[in-house]
N, C-alpha and C positions, 0 to 999 in steps of 0.2 A: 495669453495668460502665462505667466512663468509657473514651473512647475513646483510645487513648495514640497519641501522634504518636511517630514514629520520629527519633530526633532522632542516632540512629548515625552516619549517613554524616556531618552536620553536625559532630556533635563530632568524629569522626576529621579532618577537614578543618582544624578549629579546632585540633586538638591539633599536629599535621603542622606546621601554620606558626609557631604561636606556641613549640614545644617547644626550639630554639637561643635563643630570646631570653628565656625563663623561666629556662633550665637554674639561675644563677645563685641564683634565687628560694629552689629547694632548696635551699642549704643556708642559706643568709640566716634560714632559716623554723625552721629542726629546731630542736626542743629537746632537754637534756637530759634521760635516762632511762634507769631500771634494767635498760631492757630493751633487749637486740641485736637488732632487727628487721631478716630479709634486704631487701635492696633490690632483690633479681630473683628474677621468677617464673618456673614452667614453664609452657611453653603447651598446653592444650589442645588434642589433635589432633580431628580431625573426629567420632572414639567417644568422644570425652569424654576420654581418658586421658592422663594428664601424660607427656610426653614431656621430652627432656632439654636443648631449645636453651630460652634464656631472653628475655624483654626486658627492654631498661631501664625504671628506672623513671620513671613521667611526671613532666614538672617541675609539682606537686602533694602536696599535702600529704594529700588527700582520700583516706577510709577508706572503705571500703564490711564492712558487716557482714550477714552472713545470720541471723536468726535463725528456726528451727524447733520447732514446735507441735504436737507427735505429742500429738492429745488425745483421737483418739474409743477414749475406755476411761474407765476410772473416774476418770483426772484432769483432765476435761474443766471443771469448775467451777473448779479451780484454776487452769489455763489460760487461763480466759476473764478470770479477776483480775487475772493476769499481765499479757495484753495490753492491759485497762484499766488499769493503770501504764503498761505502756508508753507507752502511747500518753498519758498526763497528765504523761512527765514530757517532758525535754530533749531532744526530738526532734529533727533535720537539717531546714533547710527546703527548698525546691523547687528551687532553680537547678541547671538540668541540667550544670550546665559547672566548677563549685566544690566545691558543698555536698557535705559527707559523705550514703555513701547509707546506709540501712537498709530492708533486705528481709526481710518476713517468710513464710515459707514454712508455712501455717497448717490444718492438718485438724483442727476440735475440732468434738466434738456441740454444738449450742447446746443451750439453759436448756431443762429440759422436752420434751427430743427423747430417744429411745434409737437405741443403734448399728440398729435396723432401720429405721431412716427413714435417706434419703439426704444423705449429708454430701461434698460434694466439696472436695476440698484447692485453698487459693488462694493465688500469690504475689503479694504485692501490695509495693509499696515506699511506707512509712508516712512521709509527711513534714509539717511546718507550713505550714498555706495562708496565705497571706495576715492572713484576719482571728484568726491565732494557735490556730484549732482544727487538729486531726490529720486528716488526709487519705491515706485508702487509694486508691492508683493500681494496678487491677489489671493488674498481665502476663501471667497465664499462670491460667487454670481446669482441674483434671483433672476424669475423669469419676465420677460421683458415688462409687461404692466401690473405687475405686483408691487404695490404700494407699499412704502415704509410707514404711513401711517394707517392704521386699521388690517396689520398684518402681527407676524411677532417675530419683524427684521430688527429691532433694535433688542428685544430678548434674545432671541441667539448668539447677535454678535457680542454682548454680554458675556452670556455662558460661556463662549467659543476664548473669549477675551482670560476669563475667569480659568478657563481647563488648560488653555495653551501657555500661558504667562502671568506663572506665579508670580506675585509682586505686594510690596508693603502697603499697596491702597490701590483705589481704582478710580477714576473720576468719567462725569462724561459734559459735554460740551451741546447743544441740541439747537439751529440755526434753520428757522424755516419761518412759515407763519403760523399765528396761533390768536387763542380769544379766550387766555385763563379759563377760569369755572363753568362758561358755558357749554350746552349742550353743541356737540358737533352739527357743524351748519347752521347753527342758528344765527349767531354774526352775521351770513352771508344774506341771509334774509329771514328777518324776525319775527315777520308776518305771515310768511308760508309756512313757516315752523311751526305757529299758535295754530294756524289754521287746520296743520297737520295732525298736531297732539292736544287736542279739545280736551277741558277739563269739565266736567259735567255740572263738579261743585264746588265751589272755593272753598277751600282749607282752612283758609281765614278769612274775618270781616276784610270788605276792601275798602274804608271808610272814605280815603282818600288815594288813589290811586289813577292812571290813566285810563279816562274813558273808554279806550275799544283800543285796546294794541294792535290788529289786526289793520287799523285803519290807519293808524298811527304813520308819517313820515319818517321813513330814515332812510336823507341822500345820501350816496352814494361817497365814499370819502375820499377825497382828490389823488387823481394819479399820483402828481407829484409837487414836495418830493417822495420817492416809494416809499413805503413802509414795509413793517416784516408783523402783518395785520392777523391741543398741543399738535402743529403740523397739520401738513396739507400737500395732498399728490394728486393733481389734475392730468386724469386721461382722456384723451376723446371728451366728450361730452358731459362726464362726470367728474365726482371729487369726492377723494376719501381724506377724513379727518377722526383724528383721534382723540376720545375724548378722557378727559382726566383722568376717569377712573383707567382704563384702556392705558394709558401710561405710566401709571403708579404699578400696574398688573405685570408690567415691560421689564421691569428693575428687577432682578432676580437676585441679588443681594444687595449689604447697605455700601453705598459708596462714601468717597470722600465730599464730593463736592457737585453738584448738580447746578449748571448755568445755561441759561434760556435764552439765547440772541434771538429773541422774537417778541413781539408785542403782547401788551397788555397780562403778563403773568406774574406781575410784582402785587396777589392779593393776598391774604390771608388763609384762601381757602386752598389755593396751589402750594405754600409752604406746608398749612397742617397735611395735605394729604402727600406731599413729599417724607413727611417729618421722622417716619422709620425704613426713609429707601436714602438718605444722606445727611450727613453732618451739616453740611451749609447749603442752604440753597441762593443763586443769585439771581437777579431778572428785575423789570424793569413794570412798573406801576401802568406807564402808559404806553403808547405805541412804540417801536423801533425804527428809527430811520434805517433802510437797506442797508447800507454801508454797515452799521451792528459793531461788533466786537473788532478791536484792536487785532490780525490777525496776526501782525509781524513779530508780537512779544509774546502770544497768548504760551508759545511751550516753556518761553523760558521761568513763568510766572506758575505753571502747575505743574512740569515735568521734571521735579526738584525732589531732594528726599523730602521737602518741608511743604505739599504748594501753598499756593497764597492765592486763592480766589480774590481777594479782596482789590490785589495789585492789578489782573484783568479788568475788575471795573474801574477801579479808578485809571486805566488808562483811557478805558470806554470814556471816562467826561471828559477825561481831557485834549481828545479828541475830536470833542462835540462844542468845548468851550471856548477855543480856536480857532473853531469851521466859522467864517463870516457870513458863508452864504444858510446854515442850514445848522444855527445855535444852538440844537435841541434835544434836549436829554433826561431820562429819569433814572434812576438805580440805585436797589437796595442788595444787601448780604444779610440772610437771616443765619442763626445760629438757632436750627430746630430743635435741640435740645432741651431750648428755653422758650419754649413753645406752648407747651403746657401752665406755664405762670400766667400768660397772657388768656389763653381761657379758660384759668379759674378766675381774669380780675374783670373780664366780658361777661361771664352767663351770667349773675346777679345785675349787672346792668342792663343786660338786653332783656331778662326777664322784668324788675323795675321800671326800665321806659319801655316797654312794649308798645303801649297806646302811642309813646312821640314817635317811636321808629315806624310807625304804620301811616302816621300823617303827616311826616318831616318832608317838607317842600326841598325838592332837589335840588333849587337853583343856592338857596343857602348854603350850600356844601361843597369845600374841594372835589373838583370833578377831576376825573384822570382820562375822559374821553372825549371824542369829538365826534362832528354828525350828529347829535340826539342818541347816539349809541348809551345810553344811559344805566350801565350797567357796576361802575366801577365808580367810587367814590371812597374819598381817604375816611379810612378806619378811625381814627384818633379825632376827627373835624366833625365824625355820625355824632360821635356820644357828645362832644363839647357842647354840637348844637341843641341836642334834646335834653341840654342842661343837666349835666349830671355834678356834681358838689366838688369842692376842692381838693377834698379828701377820695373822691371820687377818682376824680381827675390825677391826683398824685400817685394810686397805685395804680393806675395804669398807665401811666408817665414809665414809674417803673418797670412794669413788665413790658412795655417797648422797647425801652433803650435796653432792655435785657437782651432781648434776641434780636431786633433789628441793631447788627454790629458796626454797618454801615453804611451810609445812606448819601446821595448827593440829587443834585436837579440845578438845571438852567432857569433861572429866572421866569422862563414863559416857557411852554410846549406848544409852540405853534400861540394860538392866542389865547392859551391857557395860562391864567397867573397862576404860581405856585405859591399862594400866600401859606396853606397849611398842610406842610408836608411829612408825615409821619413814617413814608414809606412801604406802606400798607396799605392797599386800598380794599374794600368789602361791598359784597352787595346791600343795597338801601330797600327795604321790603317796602318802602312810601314809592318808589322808581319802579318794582317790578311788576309781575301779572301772577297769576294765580298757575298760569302753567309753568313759568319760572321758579314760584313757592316748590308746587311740587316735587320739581326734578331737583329743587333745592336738598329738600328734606329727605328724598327718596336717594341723594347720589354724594351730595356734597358731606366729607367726617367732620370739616368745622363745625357745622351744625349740630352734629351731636353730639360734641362737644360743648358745645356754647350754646344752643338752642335757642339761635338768630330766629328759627320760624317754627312755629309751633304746630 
């Protein structure tokens, strides 16, 4: 471990004097760009949680980015590819008082290890030394089987990120597996889950719904090609998973920009409960092929005075639109700001067809899963299908293309047609079970906003 000099009290002193005679600099510096980046943050209070007074922003240009490595599972090989890009391409270099930061927040098995041998999580902030190689500066080592997810390693290094390097925004990057809205572990097996958390008495009619989920089949979803199926740390015998709420809780003030190289978190319920921890949130409707995010460009596209989330995903397709062996890709950019127009043009609909959203057959419906994992189905194809009017139809036309700012997809996902893609996909209460309503109602804020389940 190199030994890190504490250079805080210096720069706050440096920052203090020089911050009247910069101010100017700012805007002198800004560029134009597609994107509204706030210019004041929350600050964290002493537990880490964003409170409501804000500060200015420094006169600086400088981006600091987190990115995180949930790897000890079976996308630890991919992972370690990953960081080899990173770290080959456009890296920030060392000046503690300028330079853009990037921190990486990293738990991956190495080459030839399994999750029973000890792997501890390291933040380290990856910059160019001198003679132009990449240089890990560690901050911070946890203890070896302390899991990044279902701990508050990604809060810390947050804070740590927030208190050591003042900067005009903050962003974070988050590369593991995942399964959106649902309750942790329950993807893993959906029937030990129900079996686990018994609901005595439905919540609602189940007029039409699956017989017995417990009994219910869901194979197994093919090795390959892998997938990236918020987070997952496999020890010995066990597995810790974070569940939504648990990483909205992580974010200890609002960032610029929040991107998911992991599956299945392009829904509506993962944007609204992002929607006052970042500006844009990005991620991907249905599964992630391993490979994931473009890593060779990803600094130069957010470590900028201006970043441009948008430019990461679209290099994500175009990466995907070229691969001949493995064509397949989904991805949206919301603008959560405009988040709110969208459910107020939902809870009069989903109150209005209540009855079709309870007995809407699921094979009629853009599906964004595979295996019978039937969880995720496109937002905008629910309502078409339960016939809602044209006038119906057109404000909420609107308020998607309002906050979904960017959207792409491959023709097929695997043998998924993408006939109706909105970018959004949402739970279908005609698909779920009564213990899903639940933990709906009881966990999920889309719903009380929109009161999807009553």
């Amino acid at each position: 471990m190199k030994i890190i000099v504490n250079f805080a009290g210096m720069r706050r002193l440096f920052h203090n004097l020089m911050l009247g005679a910069l101010l100017f600099l700012t805007a002198a510096c800004s560029k134009e760009s597609r994107f509204d980046i706030d210019t004041r943050r929350s600050t964290p209070d002493s537990g880490g949680r964003a409170e409501t007074e804000t500060r200015a922003i420094p006169a600086t240009d400088r981006r600091v980015m987190l990115m995180v490595f949930g790897g000890r599972n079976n996308l630890a090989r991919y992972l370690r590819e990953d960081v080899a890009t990173l770290e080959a391409s456009d890296i920030p270099g060392s000046n503690y008082l300028s330079d853009d930061v990037l921190l990486v927040l990293s738990r991956v098995t190495k080459a030839g290890e399994s999750t029973s041998q000890p792997c501890p999580a390291v933040l380290y902030q990856l910059y160019k030394g001198r003679d132009g190689a990449p240089v890990r500066d560690t901050l911070k080592v946890w203890d070896d089987f302390e899991p990044v997810f279902g701990s508050n390693m990604i809060e810390e290094s947050l804070t740590l990120a927030w208190n050591r390097y003042p900067a005009a925004g903050y962003g974070l990057v988050l590369s593991s597996h995942a399964s959106g809205w649902l309750p942790a572990k329950y993807y893993a097996d959906p029937a030990a889950y129900e079996r686990d958390h018994p609901v005595t008495s439905s919540i609602r009619p189940m007029a039409r719904r699956l017989t017995d989920i417990a009994r219910e089949s869901f194979p197994p979803v093919p090795a390959f090609p892998a997938v990236k199926s918020i987070g997952q740390d496999v020890d010995l015998s066990s597995s810790e998973e974070m569940e939504l709420t648990d990483f909205v809780g992580s974010i200890p003030f609002k960032l610029d920009y929040i991107l998911l190289d992991a599956c299945l978190n392009g829904c509506v319920e993962v944007a609204w409960a992002l929607k006052d921890k970042a500006r844009y949130v990005g991620f991907s409707p249905t599964e992630v092929l391993a490979d994931g995010f473009d890593y060779s460009l990803l600094t130069t596209r957010l470590l900028q005075p201006r970043p441009d989330p948008q430019a990461v995903l679209e290099d994500y397709m175009a990466q995907y639109k070229k691969n001949s062996q493995s064509p397949w890709a989904t991805i949206s950019l919301v603008d959560t700001e405009k988040l709110d127009d969208l459910a107020a043009a939902c809870a009069p609909l989903f109150e209005k067809y209540r009855s079709a959203l309870r007995h809407l057959p699921g094979d009629l419906v853009q599906r964004y899963f595979r295996a019978n994992y039937h969880f995720y189905y496109d937002l905008r194809d629910i309502l078409v299908k339960v016939g809602i009017d044209a006038d119906e139809l057109a404000t909420l036309d609107a308020a998607l293309d309002a906050c979904v700012v960017y959207k792409d997809c491959t023709p097929t996902f695997f043998s998924i047609e993408m006939i109706s893609y909105s970018g959004l996909s949402m739970y279908l209460p005609s698909m779920g079970s009564a213990v899903l309503d639940k933990f709906y109602k009881e966990n999920i804020t889309w719903n009380d906003a929109s009161g999807l389940i009553n």
